[in-house]
N, C-alpha and C positions, 0 to 999 in steps of 0.2 A: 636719650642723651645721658650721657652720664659724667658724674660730677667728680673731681679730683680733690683730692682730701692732701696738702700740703702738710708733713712736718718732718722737721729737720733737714726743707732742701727738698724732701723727696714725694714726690706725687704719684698717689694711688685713687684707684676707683674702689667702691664699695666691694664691688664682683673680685676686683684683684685678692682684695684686702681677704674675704669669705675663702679664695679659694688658697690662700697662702696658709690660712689657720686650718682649714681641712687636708694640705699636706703635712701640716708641723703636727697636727691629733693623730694623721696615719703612721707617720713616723713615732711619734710618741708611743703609742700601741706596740709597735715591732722595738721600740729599744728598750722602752722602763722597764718592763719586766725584768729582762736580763740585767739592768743596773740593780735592781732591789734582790734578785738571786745574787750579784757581786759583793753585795751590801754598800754600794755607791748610795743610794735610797733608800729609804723603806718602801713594802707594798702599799702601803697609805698614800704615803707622800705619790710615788708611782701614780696611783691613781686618782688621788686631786689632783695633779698636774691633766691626766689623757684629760680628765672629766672638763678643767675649765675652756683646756683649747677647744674640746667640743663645745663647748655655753660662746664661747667667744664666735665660732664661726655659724652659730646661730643666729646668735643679736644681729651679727652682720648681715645674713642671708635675709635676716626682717626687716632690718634696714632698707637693704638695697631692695625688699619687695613693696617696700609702703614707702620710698620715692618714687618709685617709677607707679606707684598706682597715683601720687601727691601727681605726679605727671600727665598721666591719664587726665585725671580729673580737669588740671589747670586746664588742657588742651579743649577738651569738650564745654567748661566753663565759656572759654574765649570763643570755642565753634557759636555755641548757645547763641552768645554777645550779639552777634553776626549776624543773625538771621532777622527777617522784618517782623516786625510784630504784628501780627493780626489784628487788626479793627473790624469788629460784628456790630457797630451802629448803623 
């Protein structure tokens, strides 16, 4: 199941959100450089930038990994619940 994350109007899933900043890191890769040979940027700057979108679609990717494990668990928690409990008297 996956959860929607509202702002400003607009609803995204965690998975969305992960794969939106691993296109804007690949694009970033294939343009800074050439902005910082233009001198639009520095190579620094160029490279803080690829570097955070990368950290960004990480956090996300961890995210979306330890809800859906928060999921797991809930689900086997509740199976657990369910089942009769043994009396060995």
């Amino acid at each position: 199941m996956s959860e929607y994350y509202t702002t400003q109007g607009c609803q995204k899933t965690l998975e969305q959100m992960t794969k939106a900043c691993r296109r804007e890191a690949f694009m970033r890769k294939r343009v800074y450089p050439k902005w910082a040979e233009a001198g639009k940027i520095t190579a620094e700057q160029a490279q803080h930038e690829i570097e955070c979108m990368e950290s960004a679609a990480i956090v996300l990717q961890r995210l979306h990994e330890l809800r859906e494990a928060s999921e797991e668990m809930k689900r086997l928690s509740e199976e657990k619940r369910k089942q009769p409990e043994l009396n060995y008297e």
